[in-house]
C-alpha positions as CSV (number, residue, x, y, z in Angstrom):
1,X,109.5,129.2,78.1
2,X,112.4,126.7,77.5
3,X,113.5,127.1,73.9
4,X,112.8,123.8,71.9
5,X,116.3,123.5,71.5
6,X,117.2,123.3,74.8
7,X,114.4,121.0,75.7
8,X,116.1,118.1,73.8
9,X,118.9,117.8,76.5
10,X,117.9,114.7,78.3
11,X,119.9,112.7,80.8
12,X,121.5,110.7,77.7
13,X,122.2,114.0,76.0
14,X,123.5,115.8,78.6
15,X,126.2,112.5,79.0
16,X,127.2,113.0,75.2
17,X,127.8,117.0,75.7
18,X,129.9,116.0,79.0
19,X,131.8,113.6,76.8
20,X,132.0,116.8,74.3
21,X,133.1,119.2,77.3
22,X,136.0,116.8,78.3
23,X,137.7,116.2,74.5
24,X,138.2,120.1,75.0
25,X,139.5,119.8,78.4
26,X,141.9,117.4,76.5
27,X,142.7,120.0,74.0
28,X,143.1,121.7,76.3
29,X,145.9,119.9,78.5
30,X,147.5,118.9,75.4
31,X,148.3,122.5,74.1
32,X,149.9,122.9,77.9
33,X,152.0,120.3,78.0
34,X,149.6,118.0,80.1
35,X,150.1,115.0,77.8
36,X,149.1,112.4,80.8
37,X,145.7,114.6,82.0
38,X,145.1,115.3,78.3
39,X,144.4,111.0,77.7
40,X,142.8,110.3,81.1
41,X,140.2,113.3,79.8
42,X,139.8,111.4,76.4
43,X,139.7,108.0,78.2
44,X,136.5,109.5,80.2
45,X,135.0,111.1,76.8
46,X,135.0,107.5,75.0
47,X,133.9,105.9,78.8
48,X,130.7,108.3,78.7
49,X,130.3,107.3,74.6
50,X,130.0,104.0,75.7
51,X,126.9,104.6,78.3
52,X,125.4,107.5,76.6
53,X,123.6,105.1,74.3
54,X,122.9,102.7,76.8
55,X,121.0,105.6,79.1
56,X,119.4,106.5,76.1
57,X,117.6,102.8,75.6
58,X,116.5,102.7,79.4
59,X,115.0,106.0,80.0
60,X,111.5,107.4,78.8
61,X,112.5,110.5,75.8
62,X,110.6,111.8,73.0
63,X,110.9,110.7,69.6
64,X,112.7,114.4,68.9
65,X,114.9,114.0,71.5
66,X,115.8,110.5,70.2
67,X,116.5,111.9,66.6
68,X,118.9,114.8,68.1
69,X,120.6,112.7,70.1
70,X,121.7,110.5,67.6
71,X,122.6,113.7,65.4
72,X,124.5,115.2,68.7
73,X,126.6,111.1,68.9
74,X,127.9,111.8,65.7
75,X,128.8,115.3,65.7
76,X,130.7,114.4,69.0
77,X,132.3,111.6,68.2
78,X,134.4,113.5,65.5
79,X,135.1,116.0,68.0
80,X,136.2,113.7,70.6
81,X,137.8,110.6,68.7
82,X,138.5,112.5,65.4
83,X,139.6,116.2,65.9
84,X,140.8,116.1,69.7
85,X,143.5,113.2,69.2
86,X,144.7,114.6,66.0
87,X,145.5,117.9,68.2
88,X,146.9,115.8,70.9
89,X,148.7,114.3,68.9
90,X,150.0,117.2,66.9
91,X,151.2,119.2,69.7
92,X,152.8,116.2,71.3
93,X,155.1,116.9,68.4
94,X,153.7,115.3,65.2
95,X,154.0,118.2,63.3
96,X,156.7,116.9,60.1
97,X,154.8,116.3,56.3
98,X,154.1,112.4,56.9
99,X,152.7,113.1,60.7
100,X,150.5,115.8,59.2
101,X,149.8,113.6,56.3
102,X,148.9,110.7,59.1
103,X,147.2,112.9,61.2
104,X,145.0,114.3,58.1
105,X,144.0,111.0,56.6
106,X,143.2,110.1,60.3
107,X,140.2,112.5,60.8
108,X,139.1,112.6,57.2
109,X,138.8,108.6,57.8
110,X,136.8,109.4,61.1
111,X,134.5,111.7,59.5
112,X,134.1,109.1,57.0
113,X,133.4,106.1,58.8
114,X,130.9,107.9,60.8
115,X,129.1,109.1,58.1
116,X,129.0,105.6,56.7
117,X,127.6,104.4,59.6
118,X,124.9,107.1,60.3
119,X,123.5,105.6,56.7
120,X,123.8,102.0,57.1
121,X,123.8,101.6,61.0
122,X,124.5,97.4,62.6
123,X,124.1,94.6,60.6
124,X,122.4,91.7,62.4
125,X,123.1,87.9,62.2
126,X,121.0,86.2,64.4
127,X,120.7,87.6,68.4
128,X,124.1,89.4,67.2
129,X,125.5,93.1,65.4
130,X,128.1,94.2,64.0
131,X,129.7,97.2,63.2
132,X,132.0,97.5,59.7
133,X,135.3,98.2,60.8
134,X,136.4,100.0,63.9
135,X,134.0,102.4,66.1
136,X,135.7,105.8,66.0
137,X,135.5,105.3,70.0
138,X,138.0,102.9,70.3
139,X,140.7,105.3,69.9
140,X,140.1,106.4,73.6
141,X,141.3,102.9,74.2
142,X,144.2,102.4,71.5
143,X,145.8,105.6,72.2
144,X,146.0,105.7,75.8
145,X,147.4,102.5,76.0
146,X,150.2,102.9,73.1
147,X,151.1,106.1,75.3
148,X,151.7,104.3,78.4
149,X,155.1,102.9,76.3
150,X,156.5,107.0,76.7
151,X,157.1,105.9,80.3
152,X,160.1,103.7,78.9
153,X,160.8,105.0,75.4
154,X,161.9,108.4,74.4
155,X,159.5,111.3,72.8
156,X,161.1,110.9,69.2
157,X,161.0,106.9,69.2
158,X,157.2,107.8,70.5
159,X,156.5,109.6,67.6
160,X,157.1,107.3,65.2
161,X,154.7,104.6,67.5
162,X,151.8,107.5,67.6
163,X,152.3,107.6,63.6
164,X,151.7,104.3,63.2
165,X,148.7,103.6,65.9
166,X,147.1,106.6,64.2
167,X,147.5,105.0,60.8
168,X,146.5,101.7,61.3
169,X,143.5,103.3,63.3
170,X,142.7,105.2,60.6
171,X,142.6,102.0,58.0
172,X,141.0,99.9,60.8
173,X,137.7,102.8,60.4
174,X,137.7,101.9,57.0
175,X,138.4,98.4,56.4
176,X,135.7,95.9,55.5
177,X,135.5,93.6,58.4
178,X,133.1,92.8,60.3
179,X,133.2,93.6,64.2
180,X,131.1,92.4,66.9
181,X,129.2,94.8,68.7
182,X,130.5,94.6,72.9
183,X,127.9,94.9,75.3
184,X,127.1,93.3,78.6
185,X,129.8,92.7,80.9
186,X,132.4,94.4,78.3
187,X,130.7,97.7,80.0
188,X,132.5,96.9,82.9
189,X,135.7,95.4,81.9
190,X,136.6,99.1,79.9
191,X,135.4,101.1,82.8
192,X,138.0,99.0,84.8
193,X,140.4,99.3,82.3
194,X,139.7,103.0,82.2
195,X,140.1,103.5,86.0
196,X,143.6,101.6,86.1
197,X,145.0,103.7,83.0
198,X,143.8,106.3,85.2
199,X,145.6,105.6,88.5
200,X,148.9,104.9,86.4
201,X,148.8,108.2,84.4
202,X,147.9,110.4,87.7
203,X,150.9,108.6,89.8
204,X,152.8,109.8,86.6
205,X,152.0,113.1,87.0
206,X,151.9,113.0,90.9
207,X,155.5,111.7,90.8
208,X,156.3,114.1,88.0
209,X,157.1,111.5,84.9
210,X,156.3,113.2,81.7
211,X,153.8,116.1,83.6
């Protein structure tokens, strides 16, 4: 006999563990050196974010295994967007007062947002919802892309640009805007997005820039 536990992985919760099991892999890289693997792996884990809950409305699941998955989104979304980044981002060498201080205020901010969220959920307005302020998920997409600049700039001047897109990520969570929820072809456009931040970042590390 299965334990219940186990029972409650589904196809949609087995997608939201991968995306778990690939923000370590990018802890993972990161603590090695790996800086270009280490954001293709958290491009992937916010990728799978994005279709976990879209697998989850189009398959047939129990009403337990709908509750538990939406307790297993959160739980990994401050691994993968909150916790994993701010690693990344210390070892990359963020490691003075105000970087901690920045890095700190970043995850609490996560934590916060998503636990805000979890309460309230979407607001509605007509056939459209919102979220208030930024998903946690889009730092998969702001960070990769602000790191694509170390291919021209040097690691210090870097640091300074992580500082401040992890700040104004961090007051983006929190601020009280509205923001449309994507769907539709948006699905597509970041998984193609995804896949050319890929092919640059591997040539990188083919070629040896930054491996």
């Amino acid at each position: 006999m299965f334990s219940p536990i186990i029972r409650q992985i589904d196809l949609a919760n087995s997608l939201t563990l991968t995306g778990l099991v690939l923000s370590l892999i990018s802890v993972f890289l990161a603590v090695n050196g790996h800086y270009n693997e280490a954001v293709i792996c958290m491009m992937y884990a916010g990728i799978i974010d994005l279709f976990d809950g879209l697998v989850a409305k189009k398959i047939s699941r129990t009403e337990l295994q709908s509750e538990v998955g939406k307790q297993l989104d959160s739980i990994v979304d401050v691994c993968s967007f909150g916790f994993a980044p701010a690693i990344f981002a210390y070892c990359f060498g963020l490691k003075d007062l105000l970087s901690i201080a920045v890095l700190i205020f970043y995850l609490a901010t996560n934590a916060l947002r998503l636990a805000y969220f979890n309460t309230t959920g979407l607001m509605n307005e007509g056939s459209e919802q919102y979220y208030t302020g930024l998903p946690v998920t889009y730092a998969a997409l702001f960070i990769p892309l602000a790191f694509t600049a170390r291919f021209a700039l040097p690691d210090e001047t870097m640091k300074f640009i992580l500082d401040g897109v992890y700040l104004l990520l961090a007051l983006a969570m929190i601020g009280n805007f509205k923001m449309l929820k994507l769907r539709g072809v948006w699905y597509g456009i970041f998984a193609f997005g995804a896949i050319a931040l890929t092919a640059v970042y591997g040539w990188a590390s083919t070629v040896g820039i930054y491996f």
